[in-house]
N, C-alpha and C positions, 0 to 999 in steps of 0.2 A: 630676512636680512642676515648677512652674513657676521660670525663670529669678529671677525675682522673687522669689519664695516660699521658694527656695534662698539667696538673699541674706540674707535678713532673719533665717530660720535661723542662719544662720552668725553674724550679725549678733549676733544675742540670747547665743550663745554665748561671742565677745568683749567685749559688754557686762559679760556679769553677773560673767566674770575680772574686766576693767577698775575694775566698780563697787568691788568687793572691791578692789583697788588704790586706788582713791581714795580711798575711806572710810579704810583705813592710811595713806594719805599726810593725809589731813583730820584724822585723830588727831594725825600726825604733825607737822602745823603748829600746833595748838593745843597739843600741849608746848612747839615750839619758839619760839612767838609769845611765852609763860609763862615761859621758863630765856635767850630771847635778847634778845627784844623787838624793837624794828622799829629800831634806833640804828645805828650805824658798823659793830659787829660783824655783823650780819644782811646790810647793804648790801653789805660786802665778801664775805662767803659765799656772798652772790648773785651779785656779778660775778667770783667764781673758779670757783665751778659753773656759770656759765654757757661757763665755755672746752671743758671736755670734753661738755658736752652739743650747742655747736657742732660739736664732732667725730662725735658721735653722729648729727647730723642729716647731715651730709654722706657718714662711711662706715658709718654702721650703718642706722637703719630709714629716714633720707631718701633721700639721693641716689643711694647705692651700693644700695638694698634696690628703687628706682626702675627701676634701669638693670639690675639681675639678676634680677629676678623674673621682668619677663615674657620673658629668653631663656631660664632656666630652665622657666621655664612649658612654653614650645614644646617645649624635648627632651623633657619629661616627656610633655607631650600626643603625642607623635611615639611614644611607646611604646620610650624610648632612656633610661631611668631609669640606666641605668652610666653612658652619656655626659653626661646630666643630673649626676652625683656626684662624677663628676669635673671637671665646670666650677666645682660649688663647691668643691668641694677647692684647686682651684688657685686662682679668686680669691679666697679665706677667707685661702691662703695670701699673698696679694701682700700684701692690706689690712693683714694682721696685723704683716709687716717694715718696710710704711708707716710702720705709725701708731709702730712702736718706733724707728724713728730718727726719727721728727717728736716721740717723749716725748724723746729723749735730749738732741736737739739743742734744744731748750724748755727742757728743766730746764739742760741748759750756758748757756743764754744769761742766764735768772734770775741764777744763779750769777752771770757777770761782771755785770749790770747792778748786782746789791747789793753789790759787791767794786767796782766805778767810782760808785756812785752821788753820790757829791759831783760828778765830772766831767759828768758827764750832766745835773746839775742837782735830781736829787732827795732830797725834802727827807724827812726822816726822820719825817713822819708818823702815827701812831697809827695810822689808816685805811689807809698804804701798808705799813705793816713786816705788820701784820693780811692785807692780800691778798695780798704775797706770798708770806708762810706758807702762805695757802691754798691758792695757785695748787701750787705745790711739792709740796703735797701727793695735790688732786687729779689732777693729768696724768697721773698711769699710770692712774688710772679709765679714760681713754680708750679703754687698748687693752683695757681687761675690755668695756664695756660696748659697745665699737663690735663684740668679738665675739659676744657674746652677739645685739646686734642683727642681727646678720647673721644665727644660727642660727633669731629669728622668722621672717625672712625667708625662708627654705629652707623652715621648716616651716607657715610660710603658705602656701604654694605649693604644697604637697601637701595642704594641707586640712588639717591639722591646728595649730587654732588656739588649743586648751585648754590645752597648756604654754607655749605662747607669751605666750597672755594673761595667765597665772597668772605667768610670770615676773618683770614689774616689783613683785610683792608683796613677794620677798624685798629688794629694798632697803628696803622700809616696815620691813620686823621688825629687818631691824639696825640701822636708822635708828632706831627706836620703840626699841627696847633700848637704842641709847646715852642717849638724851635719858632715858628711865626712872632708868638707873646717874646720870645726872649729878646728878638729881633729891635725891639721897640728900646729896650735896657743896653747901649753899649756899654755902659761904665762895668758891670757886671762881667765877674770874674771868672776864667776859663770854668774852673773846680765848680763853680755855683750856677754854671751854666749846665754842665755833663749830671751834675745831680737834678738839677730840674727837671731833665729828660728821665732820667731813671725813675722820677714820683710819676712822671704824665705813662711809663710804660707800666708801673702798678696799674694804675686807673684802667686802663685799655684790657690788661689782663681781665679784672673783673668785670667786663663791660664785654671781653670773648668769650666768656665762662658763662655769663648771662645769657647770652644771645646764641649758643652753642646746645643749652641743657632747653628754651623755649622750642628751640628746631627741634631740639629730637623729642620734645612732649608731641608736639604737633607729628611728627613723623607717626606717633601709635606707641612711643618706648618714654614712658613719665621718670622723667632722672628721679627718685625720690630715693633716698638712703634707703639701706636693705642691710638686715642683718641675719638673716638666714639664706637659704642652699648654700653657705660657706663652703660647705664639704662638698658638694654636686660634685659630680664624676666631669662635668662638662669646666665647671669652674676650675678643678684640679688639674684638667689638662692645660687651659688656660693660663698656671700658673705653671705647671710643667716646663712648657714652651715659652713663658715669659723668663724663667732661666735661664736657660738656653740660651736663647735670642738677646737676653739683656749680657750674658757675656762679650758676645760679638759686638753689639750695640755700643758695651760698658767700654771695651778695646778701642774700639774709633773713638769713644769721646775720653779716653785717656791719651789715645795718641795725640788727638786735639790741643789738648789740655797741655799735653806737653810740645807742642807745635807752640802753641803761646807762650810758653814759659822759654823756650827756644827762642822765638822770636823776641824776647825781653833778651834774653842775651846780648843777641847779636846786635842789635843796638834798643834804644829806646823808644824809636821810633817804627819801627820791624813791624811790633803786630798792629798798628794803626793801617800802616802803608796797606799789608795781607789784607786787613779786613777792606780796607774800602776797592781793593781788587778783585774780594770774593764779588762784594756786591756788585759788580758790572757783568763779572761771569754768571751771576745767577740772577740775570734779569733773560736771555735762552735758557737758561739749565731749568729753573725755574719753570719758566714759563709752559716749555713744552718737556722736558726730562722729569720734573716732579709731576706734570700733569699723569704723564706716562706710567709712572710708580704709582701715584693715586688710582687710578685706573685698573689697573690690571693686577693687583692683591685682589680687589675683590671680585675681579673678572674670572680670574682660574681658578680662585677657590670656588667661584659656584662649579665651571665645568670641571676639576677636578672629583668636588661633592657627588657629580653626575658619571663620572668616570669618559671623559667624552675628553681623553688625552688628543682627538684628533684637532677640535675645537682650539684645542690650549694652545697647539703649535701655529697654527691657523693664525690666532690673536698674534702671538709672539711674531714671528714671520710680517704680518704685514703693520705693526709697529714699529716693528725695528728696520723696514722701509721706508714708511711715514717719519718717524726720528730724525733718520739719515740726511734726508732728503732737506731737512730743516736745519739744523745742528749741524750738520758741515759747510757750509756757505757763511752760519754764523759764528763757525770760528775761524774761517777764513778772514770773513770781516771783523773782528775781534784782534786777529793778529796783524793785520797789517794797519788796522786804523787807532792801537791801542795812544800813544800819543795825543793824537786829536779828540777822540773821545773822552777821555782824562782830563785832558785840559777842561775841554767845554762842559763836562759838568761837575770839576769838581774846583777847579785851577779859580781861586780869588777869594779875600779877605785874606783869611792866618792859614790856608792854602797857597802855600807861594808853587814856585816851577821848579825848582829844587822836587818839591813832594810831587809834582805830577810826571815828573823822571821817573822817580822811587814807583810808582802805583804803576803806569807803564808797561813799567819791566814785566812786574810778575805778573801783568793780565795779559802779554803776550805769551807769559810763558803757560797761564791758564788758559787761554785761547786753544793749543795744540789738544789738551785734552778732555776738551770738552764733553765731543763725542761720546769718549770711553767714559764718563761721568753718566750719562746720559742712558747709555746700554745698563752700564752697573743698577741702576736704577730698576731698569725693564727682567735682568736677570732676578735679581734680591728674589721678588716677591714670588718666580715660579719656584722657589722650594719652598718658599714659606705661605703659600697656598697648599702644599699637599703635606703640614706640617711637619715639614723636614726644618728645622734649626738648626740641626749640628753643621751641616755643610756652609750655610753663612757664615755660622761660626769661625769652624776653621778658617774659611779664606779669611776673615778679616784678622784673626788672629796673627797670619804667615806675612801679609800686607804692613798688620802694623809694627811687626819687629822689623822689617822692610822698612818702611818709611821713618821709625826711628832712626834707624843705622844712619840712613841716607842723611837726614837731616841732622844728626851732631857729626857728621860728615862736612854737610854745607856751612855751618857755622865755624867747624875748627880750623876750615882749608881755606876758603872764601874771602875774598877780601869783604870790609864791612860792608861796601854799597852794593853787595853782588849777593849775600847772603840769604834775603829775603827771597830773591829769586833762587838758589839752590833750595830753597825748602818750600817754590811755589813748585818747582820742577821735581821733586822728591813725591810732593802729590801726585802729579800726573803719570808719573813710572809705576807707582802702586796703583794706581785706577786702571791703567793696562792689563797689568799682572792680574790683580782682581780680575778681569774682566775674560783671561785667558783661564783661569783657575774654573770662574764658574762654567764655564761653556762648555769645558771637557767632564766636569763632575754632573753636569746635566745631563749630559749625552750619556756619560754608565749610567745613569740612574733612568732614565726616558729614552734611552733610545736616540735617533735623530729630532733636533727642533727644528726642521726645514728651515734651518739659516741659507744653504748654498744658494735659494732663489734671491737672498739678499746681496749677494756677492755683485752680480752685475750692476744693481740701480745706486749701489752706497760707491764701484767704485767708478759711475760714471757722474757721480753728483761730488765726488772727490774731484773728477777732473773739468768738470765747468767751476767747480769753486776755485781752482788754482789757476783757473783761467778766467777769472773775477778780480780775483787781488792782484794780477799783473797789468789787470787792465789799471785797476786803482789805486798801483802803485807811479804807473807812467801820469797819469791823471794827476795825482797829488801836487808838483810843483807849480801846474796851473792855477790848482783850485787853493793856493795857498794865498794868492794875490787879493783873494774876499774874503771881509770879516770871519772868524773862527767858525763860528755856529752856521755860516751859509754854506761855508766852506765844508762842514761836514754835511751838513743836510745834502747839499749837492752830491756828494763823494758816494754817502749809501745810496744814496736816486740811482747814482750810474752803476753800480755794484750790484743793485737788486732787478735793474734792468737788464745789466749783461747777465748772471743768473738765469732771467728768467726767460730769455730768450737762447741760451745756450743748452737751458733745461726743456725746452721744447724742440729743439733740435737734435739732442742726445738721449731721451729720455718722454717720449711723447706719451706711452704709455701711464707711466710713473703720475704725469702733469694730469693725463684726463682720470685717471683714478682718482686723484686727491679733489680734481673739481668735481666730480660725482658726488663724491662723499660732502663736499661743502654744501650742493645743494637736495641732498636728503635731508639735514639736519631742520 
């Protein structure tokens, strides 16, 4: 079986978990769009979940899952699978006393700033007393969820990526369970509704962390705390490259962070609207771009391990076919159908149409860069398989004084209702750039990644997708005349039909490789 053909394998595998994750999380925004609405409570549970999930990206499946995979990779390929289980054991261990005094000292600090808060300046808010309830509540998420991300990490790395996958589901069910229980409580107040959810997303953490640490006993690797090889040569590089990589990391999720505090600017409602447009974008991005990412860190770092550079390109090349070939039809249909999709899953209750304008916008404007979301994804990990950090680094570095600029840009120029989208579209310019950035630093570094064979199938799936959404946008007045929900069922029916009859006409070869590979699986 081909290096390729192994990929995409795996590929489909993390997908169809992921999909099943999305689609619970997709439910799970259309209760919460219904029982929260897009108002001050929703904004602030977006900028309190987004602290432990910052944590998340830097010591669970980002930075720290970056900088350990591929030396775990190696012991494992070296045929030293105890020495391999003991390097996690011991960094499982450090992360884990990390992240417990970085909760403790967090929540002490909360504590004095609301016990000083006239001194300091802050003013007793509605939107401020709301986030820091939240914040309060979720920070020990941190340490469930950053170890659980560590445990995909392990068990990506040995290939097995089915409880890995199937893991972020269970925050969907406890999540979807609370939002169900609240359902029954109308009288019950926005603020006491967005905290209920934040105690059901503790629970789910310990409950990911559980079910996370069982798979990797069962995998051969026993989580049990470990307080020596601290020093190990293998651990130190571990932590080498978890510097490294946590700067870059640390950069995007400041940029983040100040993308939220931006979007608080520009109105009140800003980073609600952003968040629930992230979430439609990342039910493809997700589904098949994180699958892709999951995939292939630990793919190249074995063939790197092996020195079997032809391999890597091999993989790289016929992913980023397979990506294409998905991810452009789905931001096609993204852009053109962002309205109706809006509405119908998020449009009712304390969701009025006013908020499904606002959401819209910026998922049209997330739509265009999908793609580039997607590749970035598949790029990341070929240097951070042959542990090269610094070059992430950088790009993310260069991207995110770029994406700053741009977005107090959009904020200062913008009128109010426009602004969210100038800092939905400030993303997508820097995921290009990124994406131009790493392409030319991979090629000094490796040489050619046999992209030009992708040149022809990516831009002849560009030109059946542009000849999908004109079908579907002539279509739309008809299909406007049925109920919402029929009305969009029908719209992607004929969108995935012309697709995939335009994709058999344009691209035949493209179509019987991907049916081959479905039915090796």
């Amino acid at each position: 079986m081909s290096k390729g053909t192994s990929t995409i394998r795996n590929v489909f595998t993390v997908g169809a978990f992921t999909m099943l994750s999305r689609v619970l999380g997709l439910a799970r925004e259309m209760l919460q769009s219904r029982l929260i609405g897009a108002g001050i409570e929703q904004a602030a549970f977006t900028l309190a979940f987004a602290i432990p999930n910052m944590a998340r990206k830097l010591f669970g499946e980002g930075a720290l899952t970056a900088a350990f995979v591929p030396v775990f990779k190696g012991e494992a390929e070296a045929g030293s699978m105890e020495r391999a289980a003991r390097l996690a054991r011991s960094v499982m261990t450090m992360v884990l006393l990390m992240l417990g005094a970085i909760v403790i000292l967090c929540m002490g600090g909360l504590e004095v700033a609301v016990h000083f808060r006239d001194a300091l300046g802050l003013k007793d808010t509605k939107r401020l007393l709301i986030t820091i309830r939240l914040v309060k509540t979720l920070l020990p998420y941190m340490i469930f969820i950053c170890g659980a991300a560590f445990g995909m990490g392990v068990l990506n790395a040995l290939g097995r990526f089915k409880a890995s996958s199937f893991m972020p589901c269970l925050l969907n069910f406890f999540w979807i369970g609370i939002l169900a229980w609240i359902a029954f409580f109308p009288e019950m107040r926005l603020d006491q509704r967005v905290h209920r959810v934040a105690m059901a997303i503790l629970v789910a953490g310990a409950a990911q962390m559980a079910f996370m640490m069982w798979c990797m006993h069962k995998a051969g690797v026993t989580p049990k705390l470990s307080f020596s090889g601290w020093g190990d040569s293998k651990v130190i590089l571990v932590w080498k490259n978890l510097g490294i990589a946590a700067l870059g990391a640390g950069a995007i999720q400041i940029n983040y962070m100040l993308d939220q505090v931006l979007a608080q600017l520009a109105s009140g409602w800003a980073a609600g609207v952003i968040g629930y447009a992230e979430r439609l974008m990342d039910l493809p991005l997700g589904v098949i771009g994180v699958a892709f990412g999951t995939v292939l860190l630990p793919t190249f770092a074995g063939l790197f391990a092996k020195g079997d550079v032809e391999g890597a390109r091999e993989a790289l090349a016929s992913s980023v076919r397979s990506l294409m070939f998905v991810m452009v039809p789905a931001a096609a249909g993204l852009f053109v159908l962002a309205p109706e999709i809006t509405s119908v899953i998020y449009q009712g209750g304390a969701f009025d149409e006013m908020a499904t304008l606002r959401v819209s916008r910026a998922l049209a404007v997330y739509a265009v860069g999908l793609g580039f979301f997607g590749f970035q994804k598949m790029l990341v990990p070929w240097f951070q398989a042959q542990n090269d950090m610094k070059t992430p680094l950088r790009v993310s570095v260069a991207t995110v004084v770029m994406n700053a600029v741009l977005n107090i840009l959009a904020v200062w120029l913008l009128p109010v209702e426009w602004r969210h989208v100038g800092l939905a579209a400030s993303t997508v310019v820097c995921a290009f750039a990124g994406c131009a950035l790493l392409v030319v630093l991979a090629k000094r570094k490796n040489g050619s990644l046999g992209l030009s064979a992708t040149i022809r199938p990516v831009a002849l799936a560009l030109a059946a997708s542009l000849f999908m959404a004109g079908v579907i946008a002539v279509a739309r007045p008809f299909a406007a005349r049925l109920p919402s929900v029929i009305a969009l069922a029908v719209l992607i029916a004929l969108g995935a039909a012309v697709y995939g009859v335009a994709s058999i006409a344009l691209m035949p070869e493209q179509v019987r490789a991907l049916r081959s590979r479905l039915h090796r699986r």
